[in-house]
C-alpha positions in Angstrom: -17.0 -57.5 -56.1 -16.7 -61.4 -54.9 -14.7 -60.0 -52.1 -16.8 -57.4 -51.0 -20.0 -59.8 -51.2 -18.1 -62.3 -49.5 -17.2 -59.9 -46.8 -21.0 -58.8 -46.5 -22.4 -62.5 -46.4 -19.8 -64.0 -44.0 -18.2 -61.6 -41.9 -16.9 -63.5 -39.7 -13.4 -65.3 -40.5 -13.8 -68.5 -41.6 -10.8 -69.7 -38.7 -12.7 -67.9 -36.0 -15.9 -70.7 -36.3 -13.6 -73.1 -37.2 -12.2 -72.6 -33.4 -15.4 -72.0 -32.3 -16.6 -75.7 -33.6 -13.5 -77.6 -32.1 -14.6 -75.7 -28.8 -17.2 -77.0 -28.7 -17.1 -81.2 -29.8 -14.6 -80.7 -27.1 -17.1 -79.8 -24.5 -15.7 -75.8 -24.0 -17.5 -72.4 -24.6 -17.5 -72.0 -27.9 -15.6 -68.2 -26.9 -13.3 -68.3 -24.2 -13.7 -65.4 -21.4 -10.7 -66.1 -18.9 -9.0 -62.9 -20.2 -11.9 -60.4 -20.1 -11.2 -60.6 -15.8 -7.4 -60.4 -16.0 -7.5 -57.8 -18.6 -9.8 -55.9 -16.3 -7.8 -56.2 -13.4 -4.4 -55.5 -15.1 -6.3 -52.1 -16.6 -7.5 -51.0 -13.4 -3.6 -51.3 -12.1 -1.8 -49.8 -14.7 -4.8 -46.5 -14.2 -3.7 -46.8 -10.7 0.0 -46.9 -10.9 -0.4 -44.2 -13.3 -2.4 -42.2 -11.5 -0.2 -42.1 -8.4 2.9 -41.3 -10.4 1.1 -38.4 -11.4 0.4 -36.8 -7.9 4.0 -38.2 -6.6 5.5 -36.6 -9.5 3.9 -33.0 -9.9 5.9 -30.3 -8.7 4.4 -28.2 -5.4 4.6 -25.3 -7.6 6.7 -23.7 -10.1 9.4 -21.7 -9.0 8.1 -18.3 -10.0 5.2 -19.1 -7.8 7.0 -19.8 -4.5 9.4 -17.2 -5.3 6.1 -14.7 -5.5 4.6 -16.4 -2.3 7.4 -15.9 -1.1 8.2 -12.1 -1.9 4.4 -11.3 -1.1 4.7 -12.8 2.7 8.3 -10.4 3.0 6.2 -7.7 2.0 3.0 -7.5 3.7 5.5 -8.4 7.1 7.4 -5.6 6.3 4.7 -3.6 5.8 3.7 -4.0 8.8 6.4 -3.9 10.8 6.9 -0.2 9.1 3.3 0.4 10.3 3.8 0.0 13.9 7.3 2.2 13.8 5.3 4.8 11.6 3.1 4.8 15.2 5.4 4.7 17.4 6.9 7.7 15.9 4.1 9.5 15.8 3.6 8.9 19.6 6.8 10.1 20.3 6.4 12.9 18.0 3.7 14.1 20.0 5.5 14.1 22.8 8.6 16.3 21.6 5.8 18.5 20.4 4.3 18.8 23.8 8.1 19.3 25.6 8.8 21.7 22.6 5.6 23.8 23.5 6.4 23.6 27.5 10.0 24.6 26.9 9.3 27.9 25.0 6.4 29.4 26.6 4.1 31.9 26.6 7.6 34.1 26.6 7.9 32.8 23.0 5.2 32.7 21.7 6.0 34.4 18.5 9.0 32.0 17.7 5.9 29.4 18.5 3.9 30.7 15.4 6.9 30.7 13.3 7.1 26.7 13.7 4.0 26.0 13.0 4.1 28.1 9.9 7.4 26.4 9.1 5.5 23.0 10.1 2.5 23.3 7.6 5.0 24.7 4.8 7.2 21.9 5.3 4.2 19.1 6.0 5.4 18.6 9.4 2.1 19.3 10.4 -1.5 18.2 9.1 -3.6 20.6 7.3 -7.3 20.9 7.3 -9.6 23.7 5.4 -11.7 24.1 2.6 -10.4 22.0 -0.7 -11.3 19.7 -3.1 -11.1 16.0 -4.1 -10.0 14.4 -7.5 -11.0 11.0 -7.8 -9.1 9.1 -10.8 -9.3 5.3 -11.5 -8.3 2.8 -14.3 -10.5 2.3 -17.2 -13.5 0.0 -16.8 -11.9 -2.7 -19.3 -8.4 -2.6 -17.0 -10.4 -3.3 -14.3 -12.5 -6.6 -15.7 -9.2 -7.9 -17.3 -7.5 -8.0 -13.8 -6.1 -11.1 -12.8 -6.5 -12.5 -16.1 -4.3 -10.6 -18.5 -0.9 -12.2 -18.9 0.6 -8.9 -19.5 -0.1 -7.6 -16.4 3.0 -9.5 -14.5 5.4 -8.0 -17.5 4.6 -4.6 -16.8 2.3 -3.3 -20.1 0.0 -0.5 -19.9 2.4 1.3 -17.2 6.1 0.4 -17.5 8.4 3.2 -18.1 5.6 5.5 -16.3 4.7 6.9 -19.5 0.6 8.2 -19.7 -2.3 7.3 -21.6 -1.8 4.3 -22.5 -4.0 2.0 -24.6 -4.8 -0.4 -22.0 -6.7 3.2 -19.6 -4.6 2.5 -16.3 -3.5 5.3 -14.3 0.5 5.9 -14.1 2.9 7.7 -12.0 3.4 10.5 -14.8 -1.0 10.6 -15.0 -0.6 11.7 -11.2 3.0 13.8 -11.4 0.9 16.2 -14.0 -2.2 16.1 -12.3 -0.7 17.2 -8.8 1.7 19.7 -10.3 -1.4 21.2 -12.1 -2.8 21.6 -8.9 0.1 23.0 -7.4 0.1 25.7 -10.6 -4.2 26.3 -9.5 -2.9 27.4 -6.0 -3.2 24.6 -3.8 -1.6 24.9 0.1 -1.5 20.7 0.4 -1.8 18.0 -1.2 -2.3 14.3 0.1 -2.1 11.3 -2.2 -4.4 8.2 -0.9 -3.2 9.8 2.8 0.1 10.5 1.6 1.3 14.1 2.3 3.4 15.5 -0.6 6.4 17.6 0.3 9.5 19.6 -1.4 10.8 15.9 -0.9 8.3 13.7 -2.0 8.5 11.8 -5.7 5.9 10.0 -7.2 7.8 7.0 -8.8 6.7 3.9 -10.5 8.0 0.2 -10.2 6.4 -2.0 -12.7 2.7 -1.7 -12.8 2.7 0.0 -9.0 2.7 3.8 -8.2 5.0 4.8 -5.2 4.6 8.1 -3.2 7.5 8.0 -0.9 8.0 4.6 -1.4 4.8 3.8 0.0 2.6 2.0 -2.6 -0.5 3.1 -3.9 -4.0 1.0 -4.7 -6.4 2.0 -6.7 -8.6 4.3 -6.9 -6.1 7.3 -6.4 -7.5 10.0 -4.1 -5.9 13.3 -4.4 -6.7 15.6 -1.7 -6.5 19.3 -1.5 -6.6 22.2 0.5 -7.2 25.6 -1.2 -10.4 28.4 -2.0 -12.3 25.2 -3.5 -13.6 27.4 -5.6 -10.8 29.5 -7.2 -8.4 26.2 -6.8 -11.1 24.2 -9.2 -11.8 26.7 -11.7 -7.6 27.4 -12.0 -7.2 23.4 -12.0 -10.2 23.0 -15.1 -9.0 25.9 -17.0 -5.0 24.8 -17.0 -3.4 22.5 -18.8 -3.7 19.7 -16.1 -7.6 20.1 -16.2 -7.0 19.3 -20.2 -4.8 16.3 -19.7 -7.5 15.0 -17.0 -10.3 15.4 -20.1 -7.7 13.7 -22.5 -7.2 10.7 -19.9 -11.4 10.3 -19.8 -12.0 11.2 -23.0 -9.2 9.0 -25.1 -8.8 5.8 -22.9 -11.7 5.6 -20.4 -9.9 6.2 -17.5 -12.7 7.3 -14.6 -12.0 10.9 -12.9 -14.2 12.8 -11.2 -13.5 16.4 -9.0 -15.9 17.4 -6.0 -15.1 20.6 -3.9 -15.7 20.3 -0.4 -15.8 22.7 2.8 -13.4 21.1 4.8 -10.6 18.2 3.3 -7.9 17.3 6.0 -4.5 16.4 4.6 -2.1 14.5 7.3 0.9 15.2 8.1 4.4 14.2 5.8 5.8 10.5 7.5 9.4 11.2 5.8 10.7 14.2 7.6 12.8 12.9 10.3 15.1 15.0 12.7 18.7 14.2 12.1 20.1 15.9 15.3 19.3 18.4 18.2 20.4 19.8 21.3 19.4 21.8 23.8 20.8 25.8 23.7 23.2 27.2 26.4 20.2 29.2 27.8 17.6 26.6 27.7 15.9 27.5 24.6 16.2 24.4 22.0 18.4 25.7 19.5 17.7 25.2 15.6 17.6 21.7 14.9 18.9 20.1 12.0 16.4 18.1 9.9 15.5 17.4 6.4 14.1 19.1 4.5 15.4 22.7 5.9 12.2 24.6 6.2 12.2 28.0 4.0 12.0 31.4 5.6 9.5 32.5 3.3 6.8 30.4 1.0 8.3 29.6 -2.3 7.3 27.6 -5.3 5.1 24.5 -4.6 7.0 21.3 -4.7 6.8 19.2 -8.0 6.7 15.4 -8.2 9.5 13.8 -10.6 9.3 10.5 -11.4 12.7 8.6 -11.1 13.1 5.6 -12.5 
């Protein structure tokens, strides 16, 4: 208890006013302030020198970073450059087309017919006629957390193409069962965001990213088709694709919506290339070789398969 009055009555040290008092016979401040500017000063240095360390020191970015920078720039370039061939061949597809057309004749016009019937079997040509539109998006909550979920650069909520996952986004197997379905309903063609499907197209995955053709695929997914819009929708609905569609909504949110429409155009397939052909001893262009080899007849719709 003496302590703690002694502590409440005089809390200053005893020493301190001692000092104080010699300070002061001696003609000096009783406290002394010529460290209060040097400490000050030396402060303000050592905040500078650490500052500047700081910004000298920090990495430009981390090495994932540039490497994704990086990767992106490739890819939009590259996309690009495929762009301008993809019109260039188109411009010089039009013009075989047109020496094609002046080669054969009016004299031929039935072997005319048979290529374009070959042509819109095969996707060589576009299609356009009565059809319908399904419309299918991720779910509402995939779409907020975009950009922000750290899974989203591993790969969850798509990898391995399997469906209906818990996060609701869309995957390459979502759209393989929805297309074939269609297919099953009696659908002529069918376009994915613009890309034509063909007895040679797949509908792959690669991470988080749907492929048709190798061409990737942003959101929402627009599947076009041609067909009696009203027999193709009812067949579609009633089948086991129309179920999974309802399953996809109904169990993880996933947006969809089908609207039938007089005329749909579906372009034309920009992966069948001609591998070779010359012109017959008579003048008539003999049967060129290309892929795929066009059937004689109309077979089975073409499936999508996903390969890994």
């Amino acid at each position: 208890m003496t302590l703690l009055t002694e502590i409440l009555e005089r809390p200053l040290d005893p020493g301190y006013a001692a000092a104080a008092d010699r300070r002061e016979a001696a003609g000096l401040p009783r406290a002394t302030t010529t460290r209060t500017p040097l400490l000050v000063v030396s402060a303000a240095l050592v905040g500078f020198l650490l500052v500047t360390s700081a910004f000298v020191l920090r990495p430009s970015g981390t090495t994932a970073s540039r490497d994704k920078a990086q990767l992106i720039a490739q890819i939009q370039s590259r996309q690009a450059h495929g762009d301008a061939q993809t019109l260039a061949v188109g411009t010089l597809r039009a013009q075989i087309k047109g020496y094609q057309d002046a080669a054969l004749g009016t004299q031929q016009s039935s072997l005319t017919d048979e290529l374009a019937r070959l042509g819109l079997l095969t996707g060589d040509v576009a299609a356009a006629g009565p059809g319908l539109t399904l419309t299918i998006d991720d779910a509402p909550s995939v779409k907020a957390n975009a950009g922000t979920d750290p899974r989203g650069a591993g790969g969850a909520g798509g990898a391995g193409g399997t469906s209906g996952t818990e996060s609701g986004r869309v995957t390459s197997l979502d759209l393989q069962i929805l297309c074939n379905g269609l297919w099953q309903a009696g659908a002529e063609a069918i376009s994915i965001n613009g890309q034509r499907l063909t007895a040679r197209s797949a509908i792959r995955f690669a991470g988080q990213a749907i492929l048709v053709d190798y061409r990737p695929l942003t959101t929402p997914y627009v599947v076009t088709a041609i067909g009696d819009r009203q027999d193709l929708a009812a067949r579609f609905a009633e089948g086991v694709a129309g179920s999974y569609l309802t399953a996809l909504r109904s169990n993880y949110g996933i947006s969809e919506s089908v609207a039938t429409s007089a005329r749909v155009e579906v372009p034309r397939s920009a992966v069948l290339d001609v591998t070779s052909a010359h012109p017959g001893a008579d003048g008539i262009p003999s049967t060129a070789t290309a892929g795929p080899t066009p059937p004689t007849t109309p077979t089975t719709p073409p499936t999508s398969e996903a390969t890994p």
